[in-house]
mmJSON file of the N, C-alpha and C atoms, coordinates in Angstrom:
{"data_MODEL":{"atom_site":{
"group_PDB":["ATOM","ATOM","ATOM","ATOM","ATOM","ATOM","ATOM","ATOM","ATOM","ATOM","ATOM","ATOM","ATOM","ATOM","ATOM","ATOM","ATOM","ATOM","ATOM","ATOM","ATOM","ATOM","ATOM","ATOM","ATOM","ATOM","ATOM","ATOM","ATOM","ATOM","ATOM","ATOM","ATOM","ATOM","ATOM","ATOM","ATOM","ATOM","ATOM","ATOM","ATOM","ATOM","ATOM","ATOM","ATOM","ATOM","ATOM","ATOM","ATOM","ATOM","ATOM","ATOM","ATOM","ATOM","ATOM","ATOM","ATOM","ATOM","ATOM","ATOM","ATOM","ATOM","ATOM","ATOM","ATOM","ATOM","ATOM","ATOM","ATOM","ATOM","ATOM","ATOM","ATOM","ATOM","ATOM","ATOM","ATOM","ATOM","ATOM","ATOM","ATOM","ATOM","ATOM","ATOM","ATOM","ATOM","ATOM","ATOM","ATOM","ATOM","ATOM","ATOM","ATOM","ATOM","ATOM","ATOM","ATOM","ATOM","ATOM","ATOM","ATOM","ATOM","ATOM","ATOM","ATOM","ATOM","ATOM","ATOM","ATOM","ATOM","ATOM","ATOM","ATOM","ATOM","ATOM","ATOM","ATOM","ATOM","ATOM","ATOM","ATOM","ATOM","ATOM","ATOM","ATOM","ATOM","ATOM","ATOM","ATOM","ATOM","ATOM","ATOM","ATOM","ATOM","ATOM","ATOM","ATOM","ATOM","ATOM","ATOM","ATOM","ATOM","ATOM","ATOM","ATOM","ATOM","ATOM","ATOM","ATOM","ATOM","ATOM","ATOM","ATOM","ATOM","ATOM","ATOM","ATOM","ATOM","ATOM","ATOM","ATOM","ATOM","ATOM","ATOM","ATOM","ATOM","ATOM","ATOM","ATOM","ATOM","ATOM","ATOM","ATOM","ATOM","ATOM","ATOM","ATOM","ATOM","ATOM","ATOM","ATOM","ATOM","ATOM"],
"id":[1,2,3,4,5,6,7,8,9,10,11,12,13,14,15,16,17,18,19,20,21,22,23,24,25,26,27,28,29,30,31,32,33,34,35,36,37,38,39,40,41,42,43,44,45,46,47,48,49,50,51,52,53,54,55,56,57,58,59,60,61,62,63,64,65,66,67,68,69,70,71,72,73,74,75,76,77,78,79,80,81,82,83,84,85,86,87,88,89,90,91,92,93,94,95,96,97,98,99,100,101,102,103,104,105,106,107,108,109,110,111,112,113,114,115,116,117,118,119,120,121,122,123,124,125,126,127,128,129,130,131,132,133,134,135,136,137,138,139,140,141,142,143,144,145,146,147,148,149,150,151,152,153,154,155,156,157,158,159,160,161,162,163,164,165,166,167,168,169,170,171,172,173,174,175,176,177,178,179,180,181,182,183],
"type_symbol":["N","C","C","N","C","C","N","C","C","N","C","C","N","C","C","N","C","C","N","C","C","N","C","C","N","C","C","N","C","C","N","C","C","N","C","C","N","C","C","N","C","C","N","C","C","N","C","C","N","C","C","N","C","C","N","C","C","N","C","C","N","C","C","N","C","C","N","C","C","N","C","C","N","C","C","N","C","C","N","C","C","N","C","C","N","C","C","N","C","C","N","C","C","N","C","C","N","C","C","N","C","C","N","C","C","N","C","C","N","C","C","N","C","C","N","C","C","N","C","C","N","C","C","N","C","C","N","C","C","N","C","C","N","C","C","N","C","C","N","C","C","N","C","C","N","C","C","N","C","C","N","C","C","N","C","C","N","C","C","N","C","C","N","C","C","N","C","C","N","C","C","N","C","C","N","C","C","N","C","C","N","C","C"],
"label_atom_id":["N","CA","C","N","CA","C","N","CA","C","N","CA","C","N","CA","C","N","CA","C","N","CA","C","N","CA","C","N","CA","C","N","CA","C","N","CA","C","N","CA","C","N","CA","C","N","CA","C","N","CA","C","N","CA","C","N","CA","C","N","CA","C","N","CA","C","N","CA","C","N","CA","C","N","CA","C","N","CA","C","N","CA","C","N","CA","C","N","CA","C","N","CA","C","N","CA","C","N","CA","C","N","CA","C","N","CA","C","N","CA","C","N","CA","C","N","CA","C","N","CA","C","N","CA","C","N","CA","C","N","CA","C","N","CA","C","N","CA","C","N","CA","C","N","CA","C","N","CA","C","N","CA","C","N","CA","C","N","CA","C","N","CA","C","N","CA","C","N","CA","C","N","CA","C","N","CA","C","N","CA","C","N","CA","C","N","CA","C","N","CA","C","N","CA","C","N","CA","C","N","CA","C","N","CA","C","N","CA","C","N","CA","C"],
"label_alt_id":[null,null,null,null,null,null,null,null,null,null,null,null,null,null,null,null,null,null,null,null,null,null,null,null,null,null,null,null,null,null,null,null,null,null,null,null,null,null,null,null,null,null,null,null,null,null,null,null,null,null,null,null,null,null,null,null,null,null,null,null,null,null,null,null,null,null,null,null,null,null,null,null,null,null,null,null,null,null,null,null,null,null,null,null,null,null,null,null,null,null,null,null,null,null,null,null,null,null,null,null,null,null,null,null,null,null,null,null,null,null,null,null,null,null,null,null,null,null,null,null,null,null,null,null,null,null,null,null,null,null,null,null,null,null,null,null,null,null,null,null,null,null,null,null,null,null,null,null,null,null,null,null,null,null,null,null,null,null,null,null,null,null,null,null,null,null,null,null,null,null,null,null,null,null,null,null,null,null,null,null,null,null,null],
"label_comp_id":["UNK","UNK","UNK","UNK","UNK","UNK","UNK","UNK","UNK","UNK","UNK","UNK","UNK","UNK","UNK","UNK","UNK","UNK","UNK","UNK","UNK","UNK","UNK","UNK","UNK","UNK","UNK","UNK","UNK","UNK","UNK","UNK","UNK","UNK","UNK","UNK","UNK","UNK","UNK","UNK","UNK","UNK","UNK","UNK","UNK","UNK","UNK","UNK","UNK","UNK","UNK","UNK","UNK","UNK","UNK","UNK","UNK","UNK","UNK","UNK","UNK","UNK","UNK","UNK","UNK","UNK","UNK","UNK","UNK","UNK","UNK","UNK","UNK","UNK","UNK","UNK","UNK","UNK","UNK","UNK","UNK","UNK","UNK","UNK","UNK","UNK","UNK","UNK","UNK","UNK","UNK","UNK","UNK","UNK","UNK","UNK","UNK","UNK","UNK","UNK","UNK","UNK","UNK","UNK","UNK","UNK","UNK","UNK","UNK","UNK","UNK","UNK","UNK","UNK","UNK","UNK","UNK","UNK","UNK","UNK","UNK","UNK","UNK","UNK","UNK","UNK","UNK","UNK","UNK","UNK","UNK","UNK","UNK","UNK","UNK","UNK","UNK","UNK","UNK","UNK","UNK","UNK","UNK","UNK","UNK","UNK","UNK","UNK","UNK","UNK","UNK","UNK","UNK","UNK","UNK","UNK","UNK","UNK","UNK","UNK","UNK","UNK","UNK","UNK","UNK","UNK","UNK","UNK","UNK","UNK","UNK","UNK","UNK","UNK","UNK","UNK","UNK","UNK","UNK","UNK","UNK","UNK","UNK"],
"label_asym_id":["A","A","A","A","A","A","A","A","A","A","A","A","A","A","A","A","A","A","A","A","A","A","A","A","A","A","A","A","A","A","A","A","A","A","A","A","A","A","A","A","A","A","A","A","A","A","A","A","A","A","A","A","A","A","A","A","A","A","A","A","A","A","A","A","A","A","A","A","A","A","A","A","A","A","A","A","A","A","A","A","A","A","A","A","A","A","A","A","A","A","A","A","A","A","A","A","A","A","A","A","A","A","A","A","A","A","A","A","A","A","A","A","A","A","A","A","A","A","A","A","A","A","A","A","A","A","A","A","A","A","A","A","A","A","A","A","A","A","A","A","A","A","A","A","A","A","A","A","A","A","A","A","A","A","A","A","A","A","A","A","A","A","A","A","A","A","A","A","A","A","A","A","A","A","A","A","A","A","A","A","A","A","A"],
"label_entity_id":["1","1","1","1","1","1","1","1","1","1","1","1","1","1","1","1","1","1","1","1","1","1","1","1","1","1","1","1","1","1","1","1","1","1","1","1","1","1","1","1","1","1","1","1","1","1","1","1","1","1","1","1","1","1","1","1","1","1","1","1","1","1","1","1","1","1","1","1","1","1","1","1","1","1","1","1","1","1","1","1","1","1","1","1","1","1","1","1","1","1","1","1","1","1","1","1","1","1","1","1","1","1","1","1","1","1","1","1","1","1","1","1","1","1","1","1","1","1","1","1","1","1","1","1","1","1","1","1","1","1","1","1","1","1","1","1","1","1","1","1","1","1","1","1","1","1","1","1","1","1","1","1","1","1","1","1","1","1","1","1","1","1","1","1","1","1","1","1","1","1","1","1","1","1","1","1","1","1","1","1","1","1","1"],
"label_seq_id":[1,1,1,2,2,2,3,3,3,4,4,4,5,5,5,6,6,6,7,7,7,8,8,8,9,9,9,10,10,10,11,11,11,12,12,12,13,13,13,14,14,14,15,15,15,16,16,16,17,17,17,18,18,18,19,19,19,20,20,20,21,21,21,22,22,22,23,23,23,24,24,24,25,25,25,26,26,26,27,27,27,28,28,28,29,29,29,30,30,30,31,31,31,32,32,32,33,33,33,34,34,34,35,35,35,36,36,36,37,37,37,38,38,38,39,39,39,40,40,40,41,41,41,42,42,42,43,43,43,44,44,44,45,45,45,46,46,46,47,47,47,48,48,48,49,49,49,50,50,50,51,51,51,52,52,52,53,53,53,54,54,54,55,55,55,56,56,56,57,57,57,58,58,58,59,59,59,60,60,60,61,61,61],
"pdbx_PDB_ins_code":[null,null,null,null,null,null,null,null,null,null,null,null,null,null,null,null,null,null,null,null,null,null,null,null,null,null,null,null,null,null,null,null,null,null,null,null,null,null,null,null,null,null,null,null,null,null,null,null,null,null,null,null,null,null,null,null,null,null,null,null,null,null,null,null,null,null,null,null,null,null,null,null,null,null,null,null,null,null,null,null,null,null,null,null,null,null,null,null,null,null,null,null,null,null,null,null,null,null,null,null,null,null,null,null,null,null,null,null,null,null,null,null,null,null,null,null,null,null,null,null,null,null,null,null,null,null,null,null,null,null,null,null,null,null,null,null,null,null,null,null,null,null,null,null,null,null,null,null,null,null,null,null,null,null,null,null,null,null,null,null,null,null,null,null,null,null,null,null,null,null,null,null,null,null,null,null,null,null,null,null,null,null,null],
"Cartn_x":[-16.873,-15.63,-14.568,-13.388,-12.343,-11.312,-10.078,-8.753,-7.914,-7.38,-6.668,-5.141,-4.713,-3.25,-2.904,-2.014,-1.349,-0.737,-0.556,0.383,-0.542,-1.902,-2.962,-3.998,-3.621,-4.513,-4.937,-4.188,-4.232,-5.041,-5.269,-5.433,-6.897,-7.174,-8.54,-9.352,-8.677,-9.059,-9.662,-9.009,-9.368,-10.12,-10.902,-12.205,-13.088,-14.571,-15.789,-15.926,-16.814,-17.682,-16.951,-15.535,-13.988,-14.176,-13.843,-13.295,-13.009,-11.908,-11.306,-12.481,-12.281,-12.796,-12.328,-13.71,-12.985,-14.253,-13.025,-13.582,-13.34,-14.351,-14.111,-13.239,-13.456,-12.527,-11.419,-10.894,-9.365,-9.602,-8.893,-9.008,-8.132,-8.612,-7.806,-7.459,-6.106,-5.12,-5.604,-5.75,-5.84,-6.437,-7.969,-9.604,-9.955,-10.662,-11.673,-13.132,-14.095,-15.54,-15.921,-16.916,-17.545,-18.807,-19.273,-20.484,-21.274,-22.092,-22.445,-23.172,-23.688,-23.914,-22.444,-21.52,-20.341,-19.899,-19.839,-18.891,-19.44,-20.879,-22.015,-21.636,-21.421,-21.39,-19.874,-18.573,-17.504,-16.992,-17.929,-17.428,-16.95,-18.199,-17.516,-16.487,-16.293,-15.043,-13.85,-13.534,-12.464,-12.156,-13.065,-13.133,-11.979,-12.672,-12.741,-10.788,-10.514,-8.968,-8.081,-8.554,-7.974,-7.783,-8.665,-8.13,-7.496,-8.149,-6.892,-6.129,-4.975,-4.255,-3.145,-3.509,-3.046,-3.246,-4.889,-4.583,-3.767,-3.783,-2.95,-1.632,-0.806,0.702,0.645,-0.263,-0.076,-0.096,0.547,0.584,-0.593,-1.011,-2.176,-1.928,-3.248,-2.834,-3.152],
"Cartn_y":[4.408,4.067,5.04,4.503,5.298,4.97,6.183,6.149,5.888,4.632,4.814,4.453,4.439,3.431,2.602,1.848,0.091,0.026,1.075,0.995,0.905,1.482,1.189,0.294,-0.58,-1.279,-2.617,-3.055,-4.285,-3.755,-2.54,-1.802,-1.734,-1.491,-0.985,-2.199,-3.429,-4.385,-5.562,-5.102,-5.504,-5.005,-3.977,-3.7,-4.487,-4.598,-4.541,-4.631,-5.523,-4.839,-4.282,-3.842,-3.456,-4.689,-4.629,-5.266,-4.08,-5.021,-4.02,-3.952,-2.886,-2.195,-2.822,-3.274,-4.486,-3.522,-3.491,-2.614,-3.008,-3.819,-4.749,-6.162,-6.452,-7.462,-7.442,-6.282,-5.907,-5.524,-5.481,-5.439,-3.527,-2.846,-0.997,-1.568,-1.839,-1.565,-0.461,0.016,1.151,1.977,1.014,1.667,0.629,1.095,-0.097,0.824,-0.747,-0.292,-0.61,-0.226,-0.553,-0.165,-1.202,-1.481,-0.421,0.347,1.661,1.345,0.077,-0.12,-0.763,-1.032,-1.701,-0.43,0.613,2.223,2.804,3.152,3.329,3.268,1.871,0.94,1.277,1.022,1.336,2.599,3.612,4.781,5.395,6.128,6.811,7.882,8.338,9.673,8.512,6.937,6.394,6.215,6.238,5.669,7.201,7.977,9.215,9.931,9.624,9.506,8.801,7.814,6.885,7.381,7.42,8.205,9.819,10.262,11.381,11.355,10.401,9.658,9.864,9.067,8.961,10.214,10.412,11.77,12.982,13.391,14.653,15.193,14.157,14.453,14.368,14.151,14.379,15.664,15.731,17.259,17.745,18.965,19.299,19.193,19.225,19.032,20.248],
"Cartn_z":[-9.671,-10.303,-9.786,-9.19,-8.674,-9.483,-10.348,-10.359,-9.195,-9.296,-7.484,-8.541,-9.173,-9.406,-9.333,-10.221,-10.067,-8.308,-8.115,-6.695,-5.23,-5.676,-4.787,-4.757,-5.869,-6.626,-5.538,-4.916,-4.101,-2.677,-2.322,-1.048,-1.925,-2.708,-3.2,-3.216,-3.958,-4.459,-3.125,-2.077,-0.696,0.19,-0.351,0.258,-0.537,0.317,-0.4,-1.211,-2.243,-3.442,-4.632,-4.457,-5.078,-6.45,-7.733,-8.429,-9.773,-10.482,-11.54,-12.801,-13.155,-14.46,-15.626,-16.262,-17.769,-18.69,-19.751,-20.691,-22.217,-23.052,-24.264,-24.071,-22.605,-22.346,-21.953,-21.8,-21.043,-19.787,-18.552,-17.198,-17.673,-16.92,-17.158,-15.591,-15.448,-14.163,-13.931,-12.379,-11.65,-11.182,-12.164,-12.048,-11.218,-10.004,-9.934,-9.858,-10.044,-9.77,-8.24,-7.571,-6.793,-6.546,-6.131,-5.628,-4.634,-5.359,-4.968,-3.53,-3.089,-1.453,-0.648,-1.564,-0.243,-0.072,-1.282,-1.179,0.395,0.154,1.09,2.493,3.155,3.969,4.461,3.571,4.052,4.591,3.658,3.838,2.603,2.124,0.935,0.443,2.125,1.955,2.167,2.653,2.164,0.844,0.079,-1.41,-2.126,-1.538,-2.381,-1.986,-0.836,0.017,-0.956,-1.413,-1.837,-3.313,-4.304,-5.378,-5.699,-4.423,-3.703,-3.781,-3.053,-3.131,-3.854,-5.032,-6.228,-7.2,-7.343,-8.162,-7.834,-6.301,-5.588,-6.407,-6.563,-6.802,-8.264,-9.133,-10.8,-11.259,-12.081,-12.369,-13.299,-13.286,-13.899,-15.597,-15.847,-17.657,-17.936],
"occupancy":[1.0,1.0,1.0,1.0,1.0,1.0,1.0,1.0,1.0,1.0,1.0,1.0,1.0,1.0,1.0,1.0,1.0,1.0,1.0,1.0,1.0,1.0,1.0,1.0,1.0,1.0,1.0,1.0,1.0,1.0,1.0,1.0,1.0,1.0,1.0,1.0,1.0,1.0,1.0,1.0,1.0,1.0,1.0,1.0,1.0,1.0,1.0,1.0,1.0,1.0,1.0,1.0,1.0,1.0,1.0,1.0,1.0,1.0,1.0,1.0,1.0,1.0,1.0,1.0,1.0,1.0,1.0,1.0,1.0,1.0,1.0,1.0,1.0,1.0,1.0,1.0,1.0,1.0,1.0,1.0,1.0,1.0,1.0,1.0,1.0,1.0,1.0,1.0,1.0,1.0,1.0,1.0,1.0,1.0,1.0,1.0,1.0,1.0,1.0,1.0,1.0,1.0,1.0,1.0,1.0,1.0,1.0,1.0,1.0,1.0,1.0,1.0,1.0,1.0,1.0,1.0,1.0,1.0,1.0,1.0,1.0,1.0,1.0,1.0,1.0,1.0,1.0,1.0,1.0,1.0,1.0,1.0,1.0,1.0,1.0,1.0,1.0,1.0,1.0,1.0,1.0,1.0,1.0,1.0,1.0,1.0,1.0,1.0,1.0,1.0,1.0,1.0,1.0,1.0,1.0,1.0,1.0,1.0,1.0,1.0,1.0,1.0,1.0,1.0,1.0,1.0,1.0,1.0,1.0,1.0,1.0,1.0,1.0,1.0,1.0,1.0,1.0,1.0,1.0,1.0,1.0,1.0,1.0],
"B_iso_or_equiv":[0.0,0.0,0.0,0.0,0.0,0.0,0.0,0.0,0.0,0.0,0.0,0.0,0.0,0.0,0.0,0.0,0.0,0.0,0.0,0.0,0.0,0.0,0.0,0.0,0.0,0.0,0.0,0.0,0.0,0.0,0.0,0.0,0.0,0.0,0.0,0.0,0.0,0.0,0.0,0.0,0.0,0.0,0.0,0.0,0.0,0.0,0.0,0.0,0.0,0.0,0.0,0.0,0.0,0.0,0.0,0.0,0.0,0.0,0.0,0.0,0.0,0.0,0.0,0.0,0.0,0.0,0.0,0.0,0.0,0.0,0.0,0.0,0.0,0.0,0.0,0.0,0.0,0.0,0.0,0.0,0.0,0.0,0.0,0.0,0.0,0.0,0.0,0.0,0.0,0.0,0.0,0.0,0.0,0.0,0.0,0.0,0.0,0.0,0.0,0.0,0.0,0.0,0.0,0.0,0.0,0.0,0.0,0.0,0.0,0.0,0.0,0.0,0.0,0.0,0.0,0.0,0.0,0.0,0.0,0.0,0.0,0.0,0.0,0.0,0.0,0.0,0.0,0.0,0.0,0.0,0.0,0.0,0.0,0.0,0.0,0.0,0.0,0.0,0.0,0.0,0.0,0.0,0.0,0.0,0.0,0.0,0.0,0.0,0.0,0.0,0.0,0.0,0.0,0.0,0.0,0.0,0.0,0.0,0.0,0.0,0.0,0.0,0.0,0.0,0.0,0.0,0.0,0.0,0.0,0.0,0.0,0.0,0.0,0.0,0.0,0.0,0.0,0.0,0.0,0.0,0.0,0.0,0.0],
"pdbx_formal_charge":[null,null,null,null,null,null,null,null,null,null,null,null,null,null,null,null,null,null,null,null,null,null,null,null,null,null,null,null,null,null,null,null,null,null,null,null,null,null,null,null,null,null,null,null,null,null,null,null,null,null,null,null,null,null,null,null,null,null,null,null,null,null,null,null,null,null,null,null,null,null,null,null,null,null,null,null,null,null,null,null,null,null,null,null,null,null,null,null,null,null,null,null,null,null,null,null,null,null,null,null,null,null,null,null,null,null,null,null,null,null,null,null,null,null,null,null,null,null,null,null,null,null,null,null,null,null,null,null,null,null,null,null,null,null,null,null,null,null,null,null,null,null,null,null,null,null,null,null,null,null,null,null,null,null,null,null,null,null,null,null,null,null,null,null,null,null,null,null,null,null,null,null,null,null,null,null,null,null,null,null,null,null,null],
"auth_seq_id":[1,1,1,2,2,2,3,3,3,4,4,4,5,5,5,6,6,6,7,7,7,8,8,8,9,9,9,10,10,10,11,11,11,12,12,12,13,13,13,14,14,14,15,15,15,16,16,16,17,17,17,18,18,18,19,19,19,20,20,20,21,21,21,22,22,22,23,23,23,24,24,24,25,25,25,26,26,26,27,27,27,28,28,28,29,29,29,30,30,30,31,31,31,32,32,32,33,33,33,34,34,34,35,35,35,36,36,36,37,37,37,38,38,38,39,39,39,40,40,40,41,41,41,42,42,42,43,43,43,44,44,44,45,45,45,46,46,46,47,47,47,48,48,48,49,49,49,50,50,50,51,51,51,52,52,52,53,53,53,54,54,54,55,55,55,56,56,56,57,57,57,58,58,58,59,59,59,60,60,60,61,61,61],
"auth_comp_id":["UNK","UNK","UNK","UNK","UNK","UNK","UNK","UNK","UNK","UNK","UNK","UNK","UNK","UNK","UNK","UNK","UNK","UNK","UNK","UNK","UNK","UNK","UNK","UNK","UNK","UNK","UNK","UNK","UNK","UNK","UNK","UNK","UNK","UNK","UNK","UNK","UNK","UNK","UNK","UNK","UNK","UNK","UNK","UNK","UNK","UNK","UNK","UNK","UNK","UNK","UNK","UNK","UNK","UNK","UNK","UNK","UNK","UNK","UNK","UNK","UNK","UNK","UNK","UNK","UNK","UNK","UNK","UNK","UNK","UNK","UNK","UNK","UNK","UNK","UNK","UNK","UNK","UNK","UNK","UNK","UNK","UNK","UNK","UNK","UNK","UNK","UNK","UNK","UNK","UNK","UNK","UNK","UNK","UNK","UNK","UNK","UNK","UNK","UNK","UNK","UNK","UNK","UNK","UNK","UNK","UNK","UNK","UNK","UNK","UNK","UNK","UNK","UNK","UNK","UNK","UNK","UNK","UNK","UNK","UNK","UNK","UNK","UNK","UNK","UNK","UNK","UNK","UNK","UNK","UNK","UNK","UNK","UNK","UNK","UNK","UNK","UNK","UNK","UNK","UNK","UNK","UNK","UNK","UNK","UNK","UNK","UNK","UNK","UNK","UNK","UNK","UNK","UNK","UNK","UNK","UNK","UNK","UNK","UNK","UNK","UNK","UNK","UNK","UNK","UNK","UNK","UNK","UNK","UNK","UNK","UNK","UNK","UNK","UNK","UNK","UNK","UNK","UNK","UNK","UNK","UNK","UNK","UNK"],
"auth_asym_id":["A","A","A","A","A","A","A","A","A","A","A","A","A","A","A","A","A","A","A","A","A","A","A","A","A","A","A","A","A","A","A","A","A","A","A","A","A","A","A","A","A","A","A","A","A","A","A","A","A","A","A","A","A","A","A","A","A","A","A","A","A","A","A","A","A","A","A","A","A","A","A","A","A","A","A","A","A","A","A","A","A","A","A","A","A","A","A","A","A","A","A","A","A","A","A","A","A","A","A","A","A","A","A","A","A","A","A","A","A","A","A","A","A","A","A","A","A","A","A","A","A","A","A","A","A","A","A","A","A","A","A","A","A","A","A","A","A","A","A","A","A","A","A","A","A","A","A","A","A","A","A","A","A","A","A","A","A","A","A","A","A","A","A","A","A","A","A","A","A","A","A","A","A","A","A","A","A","A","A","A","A","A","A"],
"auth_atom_id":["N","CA","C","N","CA","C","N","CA","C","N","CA","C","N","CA","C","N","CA","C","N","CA","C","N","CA","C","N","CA","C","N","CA","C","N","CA","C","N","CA","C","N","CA","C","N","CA","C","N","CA","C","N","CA","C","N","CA","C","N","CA","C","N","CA","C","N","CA","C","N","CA","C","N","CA","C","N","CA","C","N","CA","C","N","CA","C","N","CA","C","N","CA","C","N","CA","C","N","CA","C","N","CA","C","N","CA","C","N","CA","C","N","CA","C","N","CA","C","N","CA","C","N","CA","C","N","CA","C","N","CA","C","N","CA","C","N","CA","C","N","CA","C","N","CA","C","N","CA","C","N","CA","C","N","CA","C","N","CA","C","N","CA","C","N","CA","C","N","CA","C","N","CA","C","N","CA","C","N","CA","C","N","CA","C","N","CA","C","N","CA","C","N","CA","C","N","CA","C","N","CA","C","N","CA","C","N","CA","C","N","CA","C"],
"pdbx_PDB_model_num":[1,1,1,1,1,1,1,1,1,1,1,1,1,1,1,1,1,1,1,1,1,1,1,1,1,1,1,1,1,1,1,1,1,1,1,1,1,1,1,1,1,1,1,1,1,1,1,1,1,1,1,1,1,1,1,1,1,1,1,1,1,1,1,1,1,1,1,1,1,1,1,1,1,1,1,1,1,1,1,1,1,1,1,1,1,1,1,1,1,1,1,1,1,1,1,1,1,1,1,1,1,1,1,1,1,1,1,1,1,1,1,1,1,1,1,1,1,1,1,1,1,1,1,1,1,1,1,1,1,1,1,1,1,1,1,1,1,1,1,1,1,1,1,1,1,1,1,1,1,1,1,1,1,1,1,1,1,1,1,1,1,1,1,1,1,1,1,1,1,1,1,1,1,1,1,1,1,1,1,1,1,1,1]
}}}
């Protein structure tokens, strides 16, 4: 499961094995899951870039 953002969401959602995170029936924008052999296969240091990404520039809590 990666945090990637609504803004990366379509880039994520277009790999592999990629679909969104539904949780009691609601879709959580910005999570997706994947498929621990497409992650594998694509390349798991892209996966990991990618919620990089997005997490990098948030400010710490």
């Amino acid at each position: 499961m990666f945090r990637i953002g609504k803004a990366l969401e379509a880039e994520a959602l277009s790999r592999p094995g990629a679909e969104l995170v539904v949780f009691s029936g609601r879709e959580m924008g910005g999570i997706v899951r994947v498929d621990a052999d497409a992650a594998l296969e694509t390349g798991l240091g892209g996966w990991i870039d990618l919620a990089t990404e997005f997490a990098g520039p948030l400010p710490p809590k």
